[in-house]
C-alpha positions in Angstrom: 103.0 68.4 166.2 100.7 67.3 163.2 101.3 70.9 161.8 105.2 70.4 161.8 105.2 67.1 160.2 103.2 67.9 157.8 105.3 71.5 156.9 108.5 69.3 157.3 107.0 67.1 154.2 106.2 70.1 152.4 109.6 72.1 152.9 110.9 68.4 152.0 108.8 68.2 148.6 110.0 71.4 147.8 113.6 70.7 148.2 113.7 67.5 146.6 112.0 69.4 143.1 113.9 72.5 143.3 117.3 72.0 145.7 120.4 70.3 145.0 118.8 66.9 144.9 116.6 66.9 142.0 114.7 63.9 140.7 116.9 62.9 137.9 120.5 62.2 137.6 122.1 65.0 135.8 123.9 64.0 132.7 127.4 65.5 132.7 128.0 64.7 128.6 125.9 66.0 127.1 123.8 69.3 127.2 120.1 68.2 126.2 118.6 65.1 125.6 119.3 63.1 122.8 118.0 59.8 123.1 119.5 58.3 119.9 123.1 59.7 121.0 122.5 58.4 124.2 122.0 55.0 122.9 125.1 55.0 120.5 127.0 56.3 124.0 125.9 53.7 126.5 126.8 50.5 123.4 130.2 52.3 122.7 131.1 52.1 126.6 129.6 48.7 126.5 131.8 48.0 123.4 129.6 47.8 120.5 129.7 49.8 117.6 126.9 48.9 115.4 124.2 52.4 116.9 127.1 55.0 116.5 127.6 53.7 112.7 123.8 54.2 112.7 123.4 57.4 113.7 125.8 58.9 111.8 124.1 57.5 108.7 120.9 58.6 109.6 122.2 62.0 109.8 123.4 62.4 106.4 125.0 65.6 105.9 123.3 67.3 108.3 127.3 68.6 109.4 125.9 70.5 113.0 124.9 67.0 114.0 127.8 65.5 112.8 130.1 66.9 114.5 127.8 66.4 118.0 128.0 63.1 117.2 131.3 63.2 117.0 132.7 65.1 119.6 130.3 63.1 122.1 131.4 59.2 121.2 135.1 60.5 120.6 134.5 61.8 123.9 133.6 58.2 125.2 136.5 56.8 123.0 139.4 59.0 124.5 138.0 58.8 128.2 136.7 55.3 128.0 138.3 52.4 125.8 138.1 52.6 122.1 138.0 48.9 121.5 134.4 49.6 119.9 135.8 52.1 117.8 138.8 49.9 116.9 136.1 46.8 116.3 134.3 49.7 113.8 137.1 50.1 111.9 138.3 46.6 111.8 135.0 45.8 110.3 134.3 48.8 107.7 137.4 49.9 106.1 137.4 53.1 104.7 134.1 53.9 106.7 134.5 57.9 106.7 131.9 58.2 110.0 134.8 55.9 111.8 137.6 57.9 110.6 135.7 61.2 111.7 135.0 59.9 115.0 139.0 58.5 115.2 140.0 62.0 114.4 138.2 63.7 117.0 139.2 61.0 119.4 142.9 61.7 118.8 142.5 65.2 119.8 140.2 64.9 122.8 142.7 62.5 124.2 145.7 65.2 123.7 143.6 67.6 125.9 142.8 64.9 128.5 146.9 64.2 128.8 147.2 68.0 128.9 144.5 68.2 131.8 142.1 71.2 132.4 144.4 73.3 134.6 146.3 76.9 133.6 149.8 76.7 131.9 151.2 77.5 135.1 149.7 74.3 136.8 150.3 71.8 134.2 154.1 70.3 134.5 156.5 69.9 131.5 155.9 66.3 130.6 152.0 67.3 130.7 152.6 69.8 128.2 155.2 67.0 125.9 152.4 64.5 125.6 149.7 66.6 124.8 151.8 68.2 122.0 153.2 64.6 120.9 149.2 63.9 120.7 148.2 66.5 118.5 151.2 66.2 116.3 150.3 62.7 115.7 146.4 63.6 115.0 147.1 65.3 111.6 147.0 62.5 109.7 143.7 60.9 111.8 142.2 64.7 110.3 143.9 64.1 106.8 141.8 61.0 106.3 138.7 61.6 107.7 138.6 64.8 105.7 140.3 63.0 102.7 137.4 60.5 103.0 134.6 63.0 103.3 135.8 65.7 101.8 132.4 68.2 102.1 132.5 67.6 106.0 133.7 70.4 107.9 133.6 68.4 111.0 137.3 67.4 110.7 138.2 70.4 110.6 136.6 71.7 113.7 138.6 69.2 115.0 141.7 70.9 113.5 140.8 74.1 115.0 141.6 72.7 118.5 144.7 70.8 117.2 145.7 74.8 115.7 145.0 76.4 118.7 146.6 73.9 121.0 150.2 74.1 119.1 150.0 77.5 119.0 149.6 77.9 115.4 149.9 81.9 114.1 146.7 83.8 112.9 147.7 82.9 109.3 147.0 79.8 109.9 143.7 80.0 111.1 142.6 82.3 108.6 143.7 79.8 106.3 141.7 77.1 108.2 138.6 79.2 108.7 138.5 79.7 105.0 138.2 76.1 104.3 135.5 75.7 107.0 133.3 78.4 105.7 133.4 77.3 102.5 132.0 73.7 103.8 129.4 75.6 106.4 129.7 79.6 106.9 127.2 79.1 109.8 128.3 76.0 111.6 127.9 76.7 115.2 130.4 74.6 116.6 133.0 75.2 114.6 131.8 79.4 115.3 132.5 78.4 118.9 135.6 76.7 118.6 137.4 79.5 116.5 135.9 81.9 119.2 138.4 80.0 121.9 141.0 80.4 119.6 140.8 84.5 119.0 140.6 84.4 122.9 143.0 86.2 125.6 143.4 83.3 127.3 144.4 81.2 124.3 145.8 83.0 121.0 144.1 86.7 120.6 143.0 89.4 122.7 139.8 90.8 124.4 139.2 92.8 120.7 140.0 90.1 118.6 137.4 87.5 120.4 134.1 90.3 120.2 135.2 91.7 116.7 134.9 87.5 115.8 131.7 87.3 117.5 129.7 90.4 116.6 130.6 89.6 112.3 129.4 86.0 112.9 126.3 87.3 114.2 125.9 89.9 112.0 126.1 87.9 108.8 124.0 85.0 110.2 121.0 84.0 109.1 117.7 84.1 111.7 117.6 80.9 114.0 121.6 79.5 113.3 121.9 80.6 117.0 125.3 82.7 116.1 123.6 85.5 118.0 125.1 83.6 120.9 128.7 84.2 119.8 128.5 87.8 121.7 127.3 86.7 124.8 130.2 84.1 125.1 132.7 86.5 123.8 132.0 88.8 126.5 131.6 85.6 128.9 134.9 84.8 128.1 136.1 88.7 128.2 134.5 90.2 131.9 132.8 87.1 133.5 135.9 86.8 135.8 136.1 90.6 136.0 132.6 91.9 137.2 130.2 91.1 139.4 126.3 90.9 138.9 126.5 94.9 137.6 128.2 93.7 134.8 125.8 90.8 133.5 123.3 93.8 134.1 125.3 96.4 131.8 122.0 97.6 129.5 124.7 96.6 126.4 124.9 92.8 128.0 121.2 92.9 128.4 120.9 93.3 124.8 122.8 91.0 124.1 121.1 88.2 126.0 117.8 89.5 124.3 119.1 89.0 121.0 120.5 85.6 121.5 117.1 85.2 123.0 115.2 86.3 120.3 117.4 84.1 117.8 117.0 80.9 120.0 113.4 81.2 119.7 113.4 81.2 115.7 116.0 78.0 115.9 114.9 74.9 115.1 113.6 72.9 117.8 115.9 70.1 117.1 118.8 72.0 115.9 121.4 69.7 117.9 123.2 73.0 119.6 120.3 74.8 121.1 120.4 72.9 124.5 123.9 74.7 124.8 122.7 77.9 124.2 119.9 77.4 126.5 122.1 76.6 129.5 124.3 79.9 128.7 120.8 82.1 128.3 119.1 80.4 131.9 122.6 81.5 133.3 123.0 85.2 131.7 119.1 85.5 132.5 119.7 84.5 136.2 122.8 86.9 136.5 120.4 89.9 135.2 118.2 88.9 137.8 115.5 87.6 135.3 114.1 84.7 136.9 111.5 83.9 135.0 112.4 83.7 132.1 115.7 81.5 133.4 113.5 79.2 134.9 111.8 78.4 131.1 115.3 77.8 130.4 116.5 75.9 132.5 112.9 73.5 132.3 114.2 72.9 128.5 117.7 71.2 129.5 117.3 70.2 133.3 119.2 66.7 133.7 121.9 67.7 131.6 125.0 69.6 132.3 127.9 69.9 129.8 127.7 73.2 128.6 128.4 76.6 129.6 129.7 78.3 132.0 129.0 74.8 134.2 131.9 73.1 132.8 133.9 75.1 133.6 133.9 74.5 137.4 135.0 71.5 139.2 132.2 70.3 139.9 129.6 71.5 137.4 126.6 69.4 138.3 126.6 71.1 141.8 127.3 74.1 140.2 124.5 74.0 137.9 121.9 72.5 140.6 122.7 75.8 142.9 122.3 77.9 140.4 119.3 76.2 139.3 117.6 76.2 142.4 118.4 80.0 143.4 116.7 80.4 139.9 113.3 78.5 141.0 113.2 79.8 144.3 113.4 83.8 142.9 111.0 83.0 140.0 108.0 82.1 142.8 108.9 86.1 144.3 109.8 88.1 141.4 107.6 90.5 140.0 105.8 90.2 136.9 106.8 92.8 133.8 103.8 95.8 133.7 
């Protein structure tokens, strides 16, 4: 009897640190920890202002954090209350950090009226208000980009607003010029226009990897653009193939070089939990446990990246696909 009690703690131990209830709550905004974000996101839904106006200033024109910053507290803005946002404006006019985050808002909250489901699942007077919505957030990007004018991070923001109305190819040529010109490497704004070029959205299987594989080409060592293939071809076959085809030898390489690049990146470059979660989830697909599992230790407790969000319930998601990872990595075979 003592035997069994003391194997039902064990197999109890091990559930709790590796199965579906871990430790920590998982955080289902944000992708890695940020505790200065975190902060400004907990006073926002609390009504106060005062740390998001301070986190923006402290990071300058550092434009990849920026437009985190951004796309989190408009997040909290459109799906929350914006009476802190409204109280930021109300007290610094003309604040372009306010606009920005007003901007982003706008368009967040178009996609919430939309909702997450295909065209063929969202009803007609879904579809009205959404396009109302983004109709009406052109002149939220006009300012914030009139009053920062070097920020690309309204436009990133005008990406989605292009996509979502359906806006030709022209037209986002024409927008990705003026992006580039602010930040050629900006990783967000790489990842947006990747949407865009798309099946599912506004281009083709071609259109989406021919994006990808330039923007990787021409990046620079540790901008973590090397990741732009492996979503492309997310996008492309996930829904198409099974494990064979997240083993293809060409996929392989591709998770290697995103690899490879992830591991030159900054530490704190503000993207690289999101690329983390997508290499832990290629690397356990591939049936590389191991070196999922080191991915997965870098961003456990966090959730909203790829491919998690895009199930229902992503933190469930994540936590299987988590465990499976842990479990294989104590079996799998070391490399000769």
């Amino acid at each position: 009897m003592t035997f069994l009690v003391i194997a039902g703690l064990l197999l109890l131990w091990y559930w709790l640190g590796y199965a579906l209830l871990p430790m920590r709550w998982q955080n289902g905004y944000l992708a890695g920890p940020d505790a200065a974000l975190q902060r400004a996101c907990r006073a926002a839904a609390r009504g106060q202002w005062e740390p998001a106006a301070r986190i923006f200033e402290n990071a300058g024109q550092d434009w990849e954090r920026r437009s985190l910053y951004a796309l989190r507290l408009g997040h909290v803005a459109a799906r929350k209350s914006d009476r802190w946002l409204n109280a930021w404006i109300e007290a610094r006019p003309g604040d372009p950090d306010a606009a920005l985050v007003t901007a982003r808002a706008r368009v967040l909250h178009a996609w919430k009226l939309r909702g997450k489901a295909r065209a063929q699942y969202t009803s007609q007077s879904q579809f009205d208000a959404f396009h109302r919505e983004l109709l009406a957030s052109r002149d939220d990007i006009e300012r914030a980009l009139t009053l920062h004018p070097d920020d690309p991070t309204p436009l990133v923001a005008e990406i989605w607003r292009t996509l979502g109305l359906g806006h030709p190819h022209s037209d986002m040529h024409a927008l990705w010029s003026e992006i580039t010109a602010r930040a050629p490497h900006h990783f967000e704004a790489h990842s947006s226009a990747l949407q865009y070029w798309t099946a599912k959205w506004r281009g083709s299987k071609t259109l989406a990897r021919e994006f990808a594989e330039k923007a990787a080409a021409g990046a620079p060592a540790g901008s973590l653009l090397a990741a732009l293939p492996v979503i492309a071809w997310f996008e492309n076959y996930a829904d198409e193939t099974g494990d064979a085809g997240f083993r293809n030898p060409r996929v392989r390489a591709l998770v290697d070089t995103a690899l490879a690049d992830a591991a030159l990146a900054d530490p704190d470059h503000p993207r690289l939990p999101e690329v983390r979660h997508l290499l832990a989830y290629f690397l356990y697909r591939q049936g590389r446990y191991r070196l999922a599992r080191e991915q997965f230790r870098q961003v456990d407790g966090f959730t909203d990246a790829l491919p998690w969000r895009y199930w229902p319930v992503k933190s469930l998601y994540y936590r299987a696909i988590r465990t499976k990872t842990a479990r294989k990595a104590l079996t799998e075979c070391r490399p000769r």
